[in-house]
C-alpha positions in Angstrom: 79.7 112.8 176.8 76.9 113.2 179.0 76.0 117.2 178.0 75.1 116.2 174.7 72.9 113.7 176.0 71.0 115.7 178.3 70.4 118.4 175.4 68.7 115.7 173.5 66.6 114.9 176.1 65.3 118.3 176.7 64.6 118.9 173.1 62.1 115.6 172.9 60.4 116.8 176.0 60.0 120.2 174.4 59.0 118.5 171.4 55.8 116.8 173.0 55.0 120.0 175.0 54.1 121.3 171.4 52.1 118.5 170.2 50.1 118.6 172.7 49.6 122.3 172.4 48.8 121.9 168.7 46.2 119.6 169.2 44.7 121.3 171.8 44.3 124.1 169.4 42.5 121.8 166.7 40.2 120.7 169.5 38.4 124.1 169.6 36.7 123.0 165.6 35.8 119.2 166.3 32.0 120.5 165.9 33.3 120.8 162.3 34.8 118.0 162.0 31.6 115.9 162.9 29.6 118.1 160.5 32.2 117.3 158.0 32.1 113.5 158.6 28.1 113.8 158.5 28.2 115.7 155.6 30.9 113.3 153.5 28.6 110.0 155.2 25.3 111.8 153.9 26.9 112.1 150.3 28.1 109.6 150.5 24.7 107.4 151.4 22.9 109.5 148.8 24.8 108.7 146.2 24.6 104.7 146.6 21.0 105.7 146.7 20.7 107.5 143.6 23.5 105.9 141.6 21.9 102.4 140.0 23.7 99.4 140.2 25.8 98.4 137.3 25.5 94.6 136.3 28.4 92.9 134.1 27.2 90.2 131.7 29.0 87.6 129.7 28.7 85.6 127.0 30.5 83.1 125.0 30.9 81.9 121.1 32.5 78.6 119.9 33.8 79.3 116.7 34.1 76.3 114.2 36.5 75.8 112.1 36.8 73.6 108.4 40.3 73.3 109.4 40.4 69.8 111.5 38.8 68.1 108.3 41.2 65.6 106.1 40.9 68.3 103.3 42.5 71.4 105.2 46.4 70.0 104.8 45.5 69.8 100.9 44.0 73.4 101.2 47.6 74.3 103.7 49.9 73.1 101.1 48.3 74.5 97.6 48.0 77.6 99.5 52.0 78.0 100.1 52.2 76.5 96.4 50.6 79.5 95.6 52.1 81.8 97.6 51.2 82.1 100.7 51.4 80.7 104.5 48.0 79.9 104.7 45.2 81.4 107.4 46.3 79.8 110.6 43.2 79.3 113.0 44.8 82.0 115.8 43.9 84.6 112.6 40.8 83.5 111.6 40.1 84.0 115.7 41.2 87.2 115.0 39.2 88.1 112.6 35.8 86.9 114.2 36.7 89.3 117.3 37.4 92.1 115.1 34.0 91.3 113.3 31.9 91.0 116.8 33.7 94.0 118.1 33.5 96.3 114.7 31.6 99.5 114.7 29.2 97.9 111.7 27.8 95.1 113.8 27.2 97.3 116.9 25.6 99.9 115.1 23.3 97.3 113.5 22.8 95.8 117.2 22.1 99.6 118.4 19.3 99.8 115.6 17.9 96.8 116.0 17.2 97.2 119.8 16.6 101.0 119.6 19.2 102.0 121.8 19.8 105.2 120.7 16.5 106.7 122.9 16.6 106.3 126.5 14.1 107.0 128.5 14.0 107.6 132.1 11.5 108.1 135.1 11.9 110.1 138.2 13.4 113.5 140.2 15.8 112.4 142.4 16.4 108.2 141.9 16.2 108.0 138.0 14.6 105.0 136.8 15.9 103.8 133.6 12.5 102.5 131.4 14.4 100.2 128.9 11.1 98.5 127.1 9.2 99.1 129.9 8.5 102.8 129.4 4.7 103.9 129.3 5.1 105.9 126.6 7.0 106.0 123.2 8.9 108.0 120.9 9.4 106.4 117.2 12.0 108.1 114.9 12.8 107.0 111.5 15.8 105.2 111.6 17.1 106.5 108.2 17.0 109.9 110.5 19.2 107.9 113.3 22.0 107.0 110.4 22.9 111.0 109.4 21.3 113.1 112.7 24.0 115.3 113.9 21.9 116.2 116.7 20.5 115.4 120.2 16.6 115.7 121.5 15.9 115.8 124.8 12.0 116.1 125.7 10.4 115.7 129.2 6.8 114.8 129.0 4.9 115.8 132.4 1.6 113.1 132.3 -1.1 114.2 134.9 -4.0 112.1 136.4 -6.3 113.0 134.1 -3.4 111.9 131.2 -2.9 115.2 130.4 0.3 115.3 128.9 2.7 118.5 128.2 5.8 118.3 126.6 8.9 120.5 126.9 12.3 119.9 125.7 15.5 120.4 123.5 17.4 119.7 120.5 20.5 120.6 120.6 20.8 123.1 122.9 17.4 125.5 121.5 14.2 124.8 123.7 11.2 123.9 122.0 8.0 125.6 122.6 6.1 123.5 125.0 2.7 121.4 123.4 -0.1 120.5 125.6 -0.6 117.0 123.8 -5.2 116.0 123.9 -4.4 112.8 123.4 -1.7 110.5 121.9 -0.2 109.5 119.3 1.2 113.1 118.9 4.1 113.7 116.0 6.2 116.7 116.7 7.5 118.3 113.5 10.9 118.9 113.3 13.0 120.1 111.3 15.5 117.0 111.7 12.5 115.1 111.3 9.4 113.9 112.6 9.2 112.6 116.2 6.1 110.8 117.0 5.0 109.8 120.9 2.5 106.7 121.6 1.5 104.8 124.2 3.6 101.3 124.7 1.7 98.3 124.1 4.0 96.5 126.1 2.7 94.7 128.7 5.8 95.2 130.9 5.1 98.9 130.9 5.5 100.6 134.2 2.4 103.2 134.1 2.5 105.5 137.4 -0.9 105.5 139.2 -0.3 109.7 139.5 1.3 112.2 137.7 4.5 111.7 136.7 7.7 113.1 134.4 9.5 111.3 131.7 12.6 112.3 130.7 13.2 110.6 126.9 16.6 111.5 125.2 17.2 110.6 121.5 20.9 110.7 120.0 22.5 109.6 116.7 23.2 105.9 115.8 26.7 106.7 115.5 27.0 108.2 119.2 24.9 105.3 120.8 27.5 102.5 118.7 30.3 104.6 120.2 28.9 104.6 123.8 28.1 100.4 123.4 31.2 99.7 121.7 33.0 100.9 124.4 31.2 99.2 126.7 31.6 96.2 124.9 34.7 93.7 125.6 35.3 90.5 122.7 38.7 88.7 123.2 39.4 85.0 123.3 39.9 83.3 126.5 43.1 81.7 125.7 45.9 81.6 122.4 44.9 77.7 121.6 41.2 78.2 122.2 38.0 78.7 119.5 36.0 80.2 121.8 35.2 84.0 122.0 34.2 85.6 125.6 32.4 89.0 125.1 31.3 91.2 128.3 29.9 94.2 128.9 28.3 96.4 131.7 24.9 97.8 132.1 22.6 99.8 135.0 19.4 97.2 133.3 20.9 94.0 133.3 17.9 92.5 130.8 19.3 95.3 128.4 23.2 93.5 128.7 21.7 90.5 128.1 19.8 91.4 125.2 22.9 93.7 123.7 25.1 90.2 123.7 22.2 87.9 122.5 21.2 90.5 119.6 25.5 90.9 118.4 25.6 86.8 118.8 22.2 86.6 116.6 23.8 89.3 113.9 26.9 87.7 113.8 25.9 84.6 112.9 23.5 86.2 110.2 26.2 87.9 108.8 28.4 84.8 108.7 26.1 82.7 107.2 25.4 85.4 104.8 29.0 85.5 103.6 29.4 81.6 103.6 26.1 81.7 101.6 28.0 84.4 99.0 30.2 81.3 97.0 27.3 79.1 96.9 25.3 81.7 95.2 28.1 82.9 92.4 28.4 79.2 91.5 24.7 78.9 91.7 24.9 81.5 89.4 27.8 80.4 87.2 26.2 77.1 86.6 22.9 78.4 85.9 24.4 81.1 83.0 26.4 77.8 81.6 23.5 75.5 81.7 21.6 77.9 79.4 24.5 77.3 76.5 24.6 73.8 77.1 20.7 72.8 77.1 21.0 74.9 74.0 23.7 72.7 72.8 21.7 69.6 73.6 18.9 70.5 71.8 21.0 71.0 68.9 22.2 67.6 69.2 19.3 66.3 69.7 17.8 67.3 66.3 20.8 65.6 64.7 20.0 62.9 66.0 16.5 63.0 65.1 17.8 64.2 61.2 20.4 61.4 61.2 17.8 58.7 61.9 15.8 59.8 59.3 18.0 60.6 56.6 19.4 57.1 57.3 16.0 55.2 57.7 17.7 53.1 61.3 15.1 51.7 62.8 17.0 50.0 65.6 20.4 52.2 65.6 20.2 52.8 69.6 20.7 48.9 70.1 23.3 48.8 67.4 25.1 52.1 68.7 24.7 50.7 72.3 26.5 47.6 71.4 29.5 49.6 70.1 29.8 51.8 73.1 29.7 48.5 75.3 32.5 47.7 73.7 34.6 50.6 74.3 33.8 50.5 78.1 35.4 52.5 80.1 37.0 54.4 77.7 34.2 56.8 76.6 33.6 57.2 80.4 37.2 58.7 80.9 36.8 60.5 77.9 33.8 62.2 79.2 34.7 62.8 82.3 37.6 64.8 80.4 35.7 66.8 78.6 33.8 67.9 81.7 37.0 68.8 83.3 37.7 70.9 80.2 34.4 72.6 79.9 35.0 73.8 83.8 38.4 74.5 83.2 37.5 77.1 80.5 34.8 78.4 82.2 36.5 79.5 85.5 39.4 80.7 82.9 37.3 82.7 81.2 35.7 84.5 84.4 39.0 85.2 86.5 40.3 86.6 83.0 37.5 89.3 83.2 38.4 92.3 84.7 35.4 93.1 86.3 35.5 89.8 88.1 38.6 91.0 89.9 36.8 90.8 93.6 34.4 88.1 92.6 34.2 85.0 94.2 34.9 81.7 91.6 32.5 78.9 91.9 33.5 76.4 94.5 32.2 73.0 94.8 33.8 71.4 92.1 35.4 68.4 93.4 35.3 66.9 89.8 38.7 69.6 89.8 39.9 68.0 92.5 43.2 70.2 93.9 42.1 73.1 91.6 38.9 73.1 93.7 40.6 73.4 96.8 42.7 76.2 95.8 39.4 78.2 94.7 37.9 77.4 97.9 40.8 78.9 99.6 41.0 82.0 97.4 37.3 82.2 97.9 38.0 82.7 101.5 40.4 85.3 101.1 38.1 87.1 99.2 35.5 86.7 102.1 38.3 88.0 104.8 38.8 91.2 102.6 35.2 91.9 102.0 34.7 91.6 106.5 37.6 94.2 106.8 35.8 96.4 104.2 32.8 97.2 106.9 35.7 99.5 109.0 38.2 100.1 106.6 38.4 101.9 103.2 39.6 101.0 99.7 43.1 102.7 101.2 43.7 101.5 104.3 47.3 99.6 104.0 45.6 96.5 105.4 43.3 95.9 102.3 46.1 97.2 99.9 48.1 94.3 101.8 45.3 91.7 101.2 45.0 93.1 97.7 48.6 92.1 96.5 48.0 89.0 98.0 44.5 88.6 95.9 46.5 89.6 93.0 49.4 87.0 93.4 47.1 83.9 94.0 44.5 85.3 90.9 47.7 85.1 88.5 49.4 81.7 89.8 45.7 79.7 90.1 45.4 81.4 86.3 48.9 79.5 85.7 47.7 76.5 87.4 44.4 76.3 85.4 46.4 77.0 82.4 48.9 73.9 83.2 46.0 71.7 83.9 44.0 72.9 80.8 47.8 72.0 79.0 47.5 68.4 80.9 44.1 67.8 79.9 44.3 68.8 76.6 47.5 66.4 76.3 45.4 63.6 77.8 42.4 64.2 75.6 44.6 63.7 72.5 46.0 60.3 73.4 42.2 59.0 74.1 41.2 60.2 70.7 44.2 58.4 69.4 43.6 55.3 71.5 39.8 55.9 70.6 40.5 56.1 66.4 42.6 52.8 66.6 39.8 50.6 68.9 37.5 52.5 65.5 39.6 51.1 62.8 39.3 47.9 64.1 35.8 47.9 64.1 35.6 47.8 60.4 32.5 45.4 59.7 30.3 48.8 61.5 28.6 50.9 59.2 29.8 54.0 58.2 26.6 55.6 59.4 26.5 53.9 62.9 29.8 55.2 63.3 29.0 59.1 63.1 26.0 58.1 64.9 28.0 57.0 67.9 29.8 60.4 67.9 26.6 62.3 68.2 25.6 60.0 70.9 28.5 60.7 72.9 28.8 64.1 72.0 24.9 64.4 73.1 26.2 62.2 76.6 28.6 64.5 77.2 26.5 67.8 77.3 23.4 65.3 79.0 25.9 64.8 82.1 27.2 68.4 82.1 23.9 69.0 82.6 
């Protein structure tokens, strides 16, 4: 037992023998390994000098919703009677990210702001000139929307403000310019470049020579480079509120990339709310034309009747037989409205071309009905946001379009059973309407058709 014991020991004093050895022999370089520690520090410190600081900014967006009103479990349940769940408020969430994250709005954010040129000051500490760069290169933005190239121009200012520019597009130098005097435009054959001075007064202006470096790249590259900068997601499942974030070396351009999305977003959401109010503006507005006709028409009965029939005083007399009849003419032309609408919205979702049009909302004389256009209406809206990214093929607006489809044909077969109600209803009021007549029997003849005019001349005055 104790052989084995001492052979152990002997091979762990062996064993440090050579450690010691080996380090010994990596003694002999430790002047490199101090120049390799003051070489990896001095990288080290040079890039934390060179490399900017990048800043993270956030922003947040309450999105309000219709939904916590009395009307929305009218609008929930006419939705499933026509087919569907209904737009839960965790999807409409979902939508407004997708909207504030899409590649439309961030391009339209990149356009606004002119983020697609850069412009930079400096050898070896760039300094990054966002709107406070001395002098300015306007492009076209039409150019910026189909450009499949890059410029990259460097423009060395002297004391005396000479100014000579050198540069590239693509990858082809251009022949340098000695620029007199500014503004300058460089022909291209992309397009025309001109260079001015800033009238900013924020504009950092060197008090000696100096070289800036201004680089000008598509719209499309630029929304890529932002949108991936860009983070929109909502803060929690139950919550309306939408955080959005991003990260910039010039915190005042974060800020204003955020405030500019926020301020678009809202444009182009009021712009689609505005979209219903407008067709019914404009459905109204094509129907009022018929019916001032109409009234005119009526009107010159009127005017004939009285004088074929020499009544001096036949308002009073008329007036007293509609008193009498109450509220029975009221209900009777408060049906006929709901008729005339009826037709009018039949007649337009009949139409073909009217397929992806939105229906005039508004009409709470249609009471459910108008709540099931109002809901259709926003379906319509959710289809038309998608449409910015997506194509006419993509299976989520083939989805939404058999969805359209089936609600267009069973609010047609609502309409139509209303229309089949009203109609009903409009018979048993002219029945109800020729027995209160008969018993009127002492009234003229003539005062009688005269009250007909008048009410049909009522009815077109209030559809008016």
């Amino acid at each position: 037992m104790n052989t084995p014991q001492k052979k152990i020991h002997n091979e762990k004093k062996n064993t440090e023998i050579v450690d010691i050895e080996e380090i010994a022999a990596y003694l002999k370089y430790w002047k490199w390994f101090v120049a390799s520690v003051f070489v990896a520090l001095t990288m080290a410190f040079l890039y934390l000098k060179t490399t900017p600081p990048t800043y993270e900014i956030f922003s947040n967006i309450l999105i309000t919703s219709d939904e916590n009103n009395s009307g929305s479990q009218v609008s929930s349940s006419l939705m499933k009677s026509f087919g569907f769940g209904g737009l839960s408020s965790s999807s409409n969430i979902d939508d407004e990210v997708g909207i504030l994250s899409s590649h439309t709005l961030v391009k339209e954010t990149v356009k606004e702001l002119g983020l697609y040129t850069s412009y930079q000051i400096g050898f070896l500490i760039k300094e990054d000139l966002y709107n406070t760069s001395p002098i300015i290169a306007d492009i076209d933005k039409n150019i910026i929307d189909t450009m499949s190239v890059a410029f990259a121009f460097k423009l060395h200012v002297d004391k005396d403000k000479g100014i000579r520019l050198t540069g590239k597009i693509l990858k082809e130098k251009i022949t340098p310019v000695d620029i007199p005097a500014l503004p300058y435009t460089l022909h291209t054959g992309y397009g025309d470049i001109t260079f001015r001075y800033s009238t900013n007064t924020k504009a950092v202006v060197p008090k000696s020579s100096y070289d800036l470096s201004i680089t000008i790249i598509s719209g499309d590259l630029a929304t890529e480079g932002y949108q991936s900068k860009i983070d929109v997601g909502i803060i929690s499942k139950r919550s309306n509120i939408i955080a959005l974030s991003t990260t910039d070396h010039v915190l005042q351009r974060g800020k204003e990339v955020l405030d500019k999305l926020i301020e678009l977003y809202n444009i182009d959401a009021l712009s689609e709310k505005n979209k219903a109010a407008l067709n019914t503006e404009h459905f109204i507005n094509e129907r009022l034309t018929v019916l001032v006709s109409e009234l005119g028409d009526i009107e010159r009965r009127v005017e004939i009747f009285k004088k074929n029939n020499q009544m001096v005083d036949v308002v009073s007399e008329a007036g007293l037989s509609l008193n009498r009849m109450g509220k029975m003419k009221d209900q009777m032309v408060e049906l006929e409205i709901k008729l005339s609408l009826i037709n009018m919205i039949e007649d337009n979702m009949k139409k073909q071309a009217n397929k992806y049009e939105l229906l005039p909302g508004g009409l709470e004389i249609l009471g459910e009905l108008s709540t099931g256009i109002q809901t259709y209406n926003e379906i319509l809206l959710q289809r038309s946001a998608y449409l910015r990214d997506m194509n006419e093929t993509n299976p989520t607006i083939l989805t939404l379009n058999e969805r359209i489809d089936l609600m267009r044909k069973n609010i047609i077969t609502s309409i139509s059973n209303v229309k089949s109600d009203l109609l009903e209803a409009r018979k048993n009021w002219e029945k109800q309407e020729k027995e209160l007549l008969s018993r009127i029997s002492n009234m003229p003849s003539q005062e009688r058709e005269f009250i007909d005019i008048q009410r049909q001349q009522k009815l077109v005055r209030m559809l008016i």
